[in-house]
N, C-alpha and C positions, 0 to 999 in steps of 0.2 A: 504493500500500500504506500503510496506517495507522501509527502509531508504535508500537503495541504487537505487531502483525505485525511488525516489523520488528525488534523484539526477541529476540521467540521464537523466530523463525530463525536469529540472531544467536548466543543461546543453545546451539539443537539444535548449529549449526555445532561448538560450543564444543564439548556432550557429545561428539559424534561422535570429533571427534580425538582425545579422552582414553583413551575405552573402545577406539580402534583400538590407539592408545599401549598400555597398557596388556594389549591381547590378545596383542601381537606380542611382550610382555617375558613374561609368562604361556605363552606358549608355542613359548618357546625359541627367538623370531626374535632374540634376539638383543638386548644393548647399544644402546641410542643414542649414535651417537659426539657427538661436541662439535660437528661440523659441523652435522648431523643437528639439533640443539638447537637453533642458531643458526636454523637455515632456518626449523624451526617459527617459532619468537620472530620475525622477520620474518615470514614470513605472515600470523599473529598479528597483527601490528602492523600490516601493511597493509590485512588484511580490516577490523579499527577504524579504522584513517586513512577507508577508503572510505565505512562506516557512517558517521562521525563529518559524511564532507561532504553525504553524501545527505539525512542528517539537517538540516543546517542549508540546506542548497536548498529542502529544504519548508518548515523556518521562514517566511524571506526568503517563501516563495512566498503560507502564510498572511498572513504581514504584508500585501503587498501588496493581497490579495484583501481584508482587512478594511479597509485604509488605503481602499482602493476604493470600501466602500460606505461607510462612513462618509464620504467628501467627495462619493457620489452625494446621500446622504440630507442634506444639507448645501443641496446646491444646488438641491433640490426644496423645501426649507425657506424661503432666500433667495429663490426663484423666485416661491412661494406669499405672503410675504412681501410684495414689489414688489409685487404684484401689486394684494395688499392693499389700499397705499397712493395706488394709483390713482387720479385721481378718478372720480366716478359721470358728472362731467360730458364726460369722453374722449370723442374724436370715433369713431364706432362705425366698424368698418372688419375684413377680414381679414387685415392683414398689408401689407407694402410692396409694390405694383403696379405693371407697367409697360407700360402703352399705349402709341398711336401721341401724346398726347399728354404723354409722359413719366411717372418714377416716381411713384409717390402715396405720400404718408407717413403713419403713423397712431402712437399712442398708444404700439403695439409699438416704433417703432425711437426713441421718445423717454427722456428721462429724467424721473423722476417731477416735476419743475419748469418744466414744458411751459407750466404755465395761469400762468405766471410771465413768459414771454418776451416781449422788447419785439419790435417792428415790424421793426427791424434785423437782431437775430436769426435769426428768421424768415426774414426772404429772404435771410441768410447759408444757412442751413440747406436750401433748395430753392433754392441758386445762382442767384438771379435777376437779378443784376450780370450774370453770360455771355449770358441769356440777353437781357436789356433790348438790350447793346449786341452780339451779334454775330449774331443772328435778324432777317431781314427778317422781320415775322409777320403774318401771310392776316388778311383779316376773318373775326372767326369766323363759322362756319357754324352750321348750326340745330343740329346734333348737339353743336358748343362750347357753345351756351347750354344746349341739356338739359343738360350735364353739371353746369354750374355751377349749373343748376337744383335738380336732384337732388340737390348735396350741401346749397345753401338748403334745401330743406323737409327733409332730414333731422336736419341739424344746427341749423336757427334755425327756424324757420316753416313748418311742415308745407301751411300754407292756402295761401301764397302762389303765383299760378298766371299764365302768359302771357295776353298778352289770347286770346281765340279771333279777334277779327279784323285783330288788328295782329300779326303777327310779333314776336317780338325782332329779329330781320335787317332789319327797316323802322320800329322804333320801340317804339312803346305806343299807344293811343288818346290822340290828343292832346285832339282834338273830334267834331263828330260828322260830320267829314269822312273823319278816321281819322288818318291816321300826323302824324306833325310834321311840318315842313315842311324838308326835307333828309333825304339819305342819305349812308352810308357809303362812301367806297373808298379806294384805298390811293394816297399822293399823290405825287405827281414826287419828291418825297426820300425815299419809300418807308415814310413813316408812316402809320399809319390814321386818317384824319379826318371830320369832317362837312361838308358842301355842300348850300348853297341847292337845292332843288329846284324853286323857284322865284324872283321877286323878292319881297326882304321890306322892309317899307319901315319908316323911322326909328321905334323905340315900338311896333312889333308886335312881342307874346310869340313869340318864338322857339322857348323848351322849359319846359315843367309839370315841376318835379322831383318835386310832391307829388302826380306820376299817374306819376312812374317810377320814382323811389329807393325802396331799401328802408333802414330803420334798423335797426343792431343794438342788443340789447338792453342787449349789455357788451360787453366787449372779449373775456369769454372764450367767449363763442358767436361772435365774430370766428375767434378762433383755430383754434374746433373746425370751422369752414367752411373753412377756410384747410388746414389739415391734410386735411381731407375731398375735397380737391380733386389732381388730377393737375400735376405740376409747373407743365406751360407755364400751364394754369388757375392755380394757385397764383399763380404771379407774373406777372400778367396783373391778378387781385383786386388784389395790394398794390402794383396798378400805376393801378385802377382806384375803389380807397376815397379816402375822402377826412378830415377831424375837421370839425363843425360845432358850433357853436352853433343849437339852431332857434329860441331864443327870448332876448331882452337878459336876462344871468344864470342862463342855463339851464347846465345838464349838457353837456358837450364829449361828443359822439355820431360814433360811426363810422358813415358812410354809403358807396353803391355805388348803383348800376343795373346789372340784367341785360338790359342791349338795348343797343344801338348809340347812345344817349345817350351813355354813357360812353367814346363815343368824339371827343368835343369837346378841343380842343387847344387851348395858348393862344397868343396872339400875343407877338412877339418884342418888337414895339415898340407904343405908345399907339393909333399911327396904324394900327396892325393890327387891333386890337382891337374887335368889332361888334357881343358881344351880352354882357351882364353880368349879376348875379342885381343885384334892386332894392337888395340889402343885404346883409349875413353872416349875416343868420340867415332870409335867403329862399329860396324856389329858386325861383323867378320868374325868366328868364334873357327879357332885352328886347333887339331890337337898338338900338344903339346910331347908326346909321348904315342906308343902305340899300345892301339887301346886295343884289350882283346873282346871279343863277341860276347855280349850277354854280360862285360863289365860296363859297370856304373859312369854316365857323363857327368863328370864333376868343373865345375869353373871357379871363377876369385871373385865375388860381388864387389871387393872393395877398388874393383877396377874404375867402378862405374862411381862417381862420385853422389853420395843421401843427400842431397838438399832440396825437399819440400819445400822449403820456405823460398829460395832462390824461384820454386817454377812455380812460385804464388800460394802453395799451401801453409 
């Protein structure tokens, strides 16, 4: 009921008792005793006490209901807002996903300082510490490289394609034999590695990096590929990038491969050690030694100079 309904009832209430009052002394019903008076006065007083609170419950109640929209329309404000400030270069996505290859994160569950984040960050953010050290992890399979496919040509290089005769699971076109000379599988200490597939003898090219690496353009089509990816993918990439120089005084560039290249490990000790790139700004990767069949391709990471923060991370 309305406030001015609630009046006029209030009111009528009012007339009504008067003119009852008033008919019963008009027509010789008699004196109102002083008890009589009081009870009214009391009545009186409680029909307004009860007005008085029904009234202030619908106050309270308006209150609420505007206090209501006012902080809906607030937060569709701030919403539109954020949104705003987004960048155009967000990694495109529907929202947080979760497959058999873990959650996928995008733009949505970031904060707008996303294309800001270093390297560390990053794999704080997709827990890639639990998953590096407490997952024994499969060779990926051809379905794991589409995926990591699919988010490359969305995110960085639409062109970019597998060979049609080399697998990712077997390489890239080395020559025009086909694959490199080794394969993947997963090794007595249960890491993923490379192996001779045959014998390679001292100063044969072992791996083309400029027939298998991909370059990013920045760091922040790094991130949007990064982001773009399912977790175990996720930290699997910033398990798998690498910072290069390609040229003496050139630009510090983040690189990867999407095929089983990048799954070369290094050696513990010198004497381990059998296939190297000619320099830091090659990918020419030579054995060093001759490697026999079915042994381990080992290299020296610390060829290749870590600095994230130099190629923007």
């Amino acid at each position: 009921m309305a406030f001015g309904q609630r009046n006029v009832a209030a009111a009528a209430a009012k007339k009504s008792r008067t003119e009852v009052l008033h008919v019963d002394i008009e027509s010789g019903g008699g004196d109102m005793t002083v008890d009589d008076d009081k009870k009214y006065v009391k009545e009186n007083r409680s029909t307004k006490h009860l007005l008085a609170q029904q009234r202030a419950s619908v106050i309270l109640f308006v209150i609420a209901l505007t206090l209501g929209f006012l902080l809906d329309r607030s937060y569709i404000a701030l919403t539109a807002a954020n949104n705003s400030t987004k960048s155009d270069d967000a990694p495109r996505g529907s929202g947080r996903e979760e497959n058999k290859f873990g959650f996928t994160l995008n733009v949505n569950d970031l904060p707008n300082d996303w294309v800001e984040w270093g390297f560390d960050r990053i794999r704080r953010k997709f827990k890639c510490d639990q998953y590096v050290h407490n997952a024994i992890k499969p060779l990926p399979s051809m379905e794991y490289w589409q995926i990591i496919l699919d988010a490359y040509n969305k995110e960085v290089d639409a062109s970019y394609k597998f060979d049609e005769l080399v697998p990712p699971t077997q390489g890239y076109r080395f020559n025009e034999e086909g694959a490199p000379p080794y394969y993947a599988k997963v090794s007595k200490n249960k890491d993923r590695g490379l192996f001779a597939s045959r014998d390679i003898k001292k100063g044969e090219l072992v791996h083309d990096g400029t027939k298998s690496d991909v370059v990013f353009p920045d760091a922040k089509a790094w991130r949007r590929f990064v982001f773009a990816l399912p977790r175990r993918a996720a930290c699997d990439v910033t398990e798998w990038s690498w910072t290069q120089r390609l040229e003496h005084g050139g630009p510090m560039k983040i690189l990867m491969a999407i095929n089983i290249s990048i799954l070369m490990n290094m050696g513990n000790t010198p004497k381990q050690i059998n296939a190297v790139p000619e320099s830091s700004t090659s990918s020419l990767f030579y054995a060093t030694q001759d490697i026999k069949k079915d042994q381990e391709i080992l290299t020296d990471y610390e060829i290749y100079e870590t600095r994230y923060d130099l190629a923007g991370l």
